[in-house]
N, C-alpha and C positions, 0 to 999 in steps of 0.2 A: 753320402752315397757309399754306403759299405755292402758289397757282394753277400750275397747267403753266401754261405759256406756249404758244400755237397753232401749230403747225409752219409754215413761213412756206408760205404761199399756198392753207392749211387752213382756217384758222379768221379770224377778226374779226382785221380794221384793226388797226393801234395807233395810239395818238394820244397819247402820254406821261406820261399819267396813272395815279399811283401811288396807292394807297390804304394807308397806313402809320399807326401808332398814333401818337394827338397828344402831344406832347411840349411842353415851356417855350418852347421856343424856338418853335413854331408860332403862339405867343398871339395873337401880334401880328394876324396876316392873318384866326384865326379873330375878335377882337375886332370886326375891321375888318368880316367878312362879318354877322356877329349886329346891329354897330350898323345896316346896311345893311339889314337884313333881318328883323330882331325890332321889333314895335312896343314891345314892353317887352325890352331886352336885356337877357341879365347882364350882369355886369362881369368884367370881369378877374381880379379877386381870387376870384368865384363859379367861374371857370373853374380858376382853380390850387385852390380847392381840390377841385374834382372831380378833380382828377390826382394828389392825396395820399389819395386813393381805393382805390388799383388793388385790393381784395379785390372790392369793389363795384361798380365804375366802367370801363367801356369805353369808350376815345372813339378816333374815327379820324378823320383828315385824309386829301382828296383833293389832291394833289400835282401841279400841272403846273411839272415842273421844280424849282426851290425856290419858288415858290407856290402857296399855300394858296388852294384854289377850293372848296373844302366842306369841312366838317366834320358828324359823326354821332354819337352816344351814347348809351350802353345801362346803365341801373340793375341788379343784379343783384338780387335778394331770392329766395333760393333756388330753387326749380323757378320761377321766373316771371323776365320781366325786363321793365322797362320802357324802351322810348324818350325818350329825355331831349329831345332835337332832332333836327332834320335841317336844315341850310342850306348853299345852293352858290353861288356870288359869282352876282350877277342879269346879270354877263358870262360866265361861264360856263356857264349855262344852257342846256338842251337838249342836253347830249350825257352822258346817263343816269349823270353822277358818282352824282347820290343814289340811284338804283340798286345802281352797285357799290357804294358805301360801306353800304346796307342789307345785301346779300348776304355784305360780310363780316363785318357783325356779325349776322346771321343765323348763319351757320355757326360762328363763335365761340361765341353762343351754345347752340349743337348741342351744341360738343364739349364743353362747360362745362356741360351736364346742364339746361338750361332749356328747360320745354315748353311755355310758354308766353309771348306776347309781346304789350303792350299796349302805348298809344299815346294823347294826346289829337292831333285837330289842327281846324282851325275850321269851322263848318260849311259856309262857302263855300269853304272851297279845294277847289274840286272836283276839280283836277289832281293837290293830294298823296293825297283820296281813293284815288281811279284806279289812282296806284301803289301804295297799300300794299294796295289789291284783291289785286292780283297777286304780292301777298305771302303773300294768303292770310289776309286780315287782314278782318274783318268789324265791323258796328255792333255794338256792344254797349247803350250807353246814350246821353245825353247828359248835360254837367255847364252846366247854365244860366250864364251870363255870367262864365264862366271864362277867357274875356280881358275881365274888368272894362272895361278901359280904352277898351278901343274896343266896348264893349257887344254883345260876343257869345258865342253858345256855341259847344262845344267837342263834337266827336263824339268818343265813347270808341269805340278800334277794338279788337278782341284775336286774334290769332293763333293758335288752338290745337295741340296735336299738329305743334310747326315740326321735332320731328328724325323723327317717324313716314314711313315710305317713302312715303306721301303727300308730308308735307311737304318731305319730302327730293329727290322727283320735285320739285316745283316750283321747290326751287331752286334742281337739275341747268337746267330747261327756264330758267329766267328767264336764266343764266348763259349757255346757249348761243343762246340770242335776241339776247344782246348784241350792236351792230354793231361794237364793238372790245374785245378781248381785257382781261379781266379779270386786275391783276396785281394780287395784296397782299403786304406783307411783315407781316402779323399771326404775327408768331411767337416775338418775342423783346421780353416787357413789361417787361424788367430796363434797357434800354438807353436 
C-alpha cells in the first residue's frame, strides 16, 4: 500500500516525513517519545514484544529522516481492530503526523478485512477527540478511572463501517485535506 506521490505543484507540500512499519531498531526514539508522553509508559520489552506479533499487531512509525517523531498501533481480533496508542514527539507536534499515521493504519486495516475500529483515549484530551471525530470515530461508552493513576476516565470511541464507501470517502477526503502529501511504505511486513 504505497501512496502516489502528488505531481509536483499538484498536490500538498512535502516536508519529509515517512510513515513506515516500526521495526527493532526504531525502539529507541519510540521508548523515548511514550516516556515523554505516556503518564504510564510501556516499556521496551512491552514494545518488542508487540512486534513478535505481526498476525495480530500493526505498528507504524512517523519518520523525519532517520528520526522517530511518532509512533501508532493497531490490535487485530478479527473483523474488529483496536488502537493500541497514538503518540508524536511534543516537538513535533502540529504538522498532522498522528493523522497520516492513523490513515495508514486505517487503510491497512481496510485491506486486512476489519470493519471496525475502537479506541480508548481520556476524557479531557479534547484535541485527540477532534481528530478521531474525523475519523469517523464516535462515543461509545466510558470506562471509569481507566487511567488509575492520574484518576481519570477513559472515553471509549468506535469507528464503524471504516472500509464501506462512506468510510472509505472519508478517508479519500481526510488524505486530500492533508497540507503535505502523504507517503507510506506499509507494504512489506517481512523486512
Amino acid at each position: 500500500m504505497v501512496a502516489e506521490p502528488a505531481a509536483a505543484g499538484t498536490g500538498p507540500a512535502e516536508d519529509g516525513v515517512l510513515v513506515v512499519p516500526m521495526r527493532r531498531r526504531h525502539l529507541r526514539g519510540v521508548v523515548d517519545i511514550e516516556e515523554r508522553t505516556n503518564h504510564r509508559p510501556w516499556s521496551l520489552t512491552l514494545f518488542q514484544g508487540e512486534l513478535r506479533q505481526p498476525t495480530s499487531r500493526r505498528y507504524v512509525v512517523a519518520l523525519d529522516g532517520h528520526r522517530v517523531v511518532g509512533f501508532a498501533g493497531l490490535m487485530l481480533t478479527g473483523f474488529e481492530g483496536h488502537i493500541t496508542n497514538v503518540a508524536v514527539d511534543p516537538d513535533a507536534r502540529r504538522r498532522h503526523i498522528a493523522t497520516r499515521m492513523l490513515l495508514v493504519l486505517f487503510r491497512e486495516a481496510v485491506a486486512l478485512g476489519v470493519e471496525d475500529l475502537t479506541l480508548e483515549v481520556r476524557v479531557t484530551n479534547r484535541g485527540a477527540q477532534e481528530m478521531y471525530r474525523r475519523f469517523g470515530f464516535v462515543p461509545g461508552g466510558v470506562r471509569p478511572n481507566y487511567y488509575s493513576d492520574i484518576k481519570e476516565d477513559a472515553l471509549i470511541m468506535w469507528a464503524h463501517g471504516i472500509g464501506t464507501d462512506e468510510g472509505s470517502a472519508r478517508i479519500d477526503e481526510l488524505t486530500a485535506s492533508l497540507p503535505v502529501a502523504l507517503h507510506d511504505l506499509v507494504v512489506d511486513r517481512a523486512g
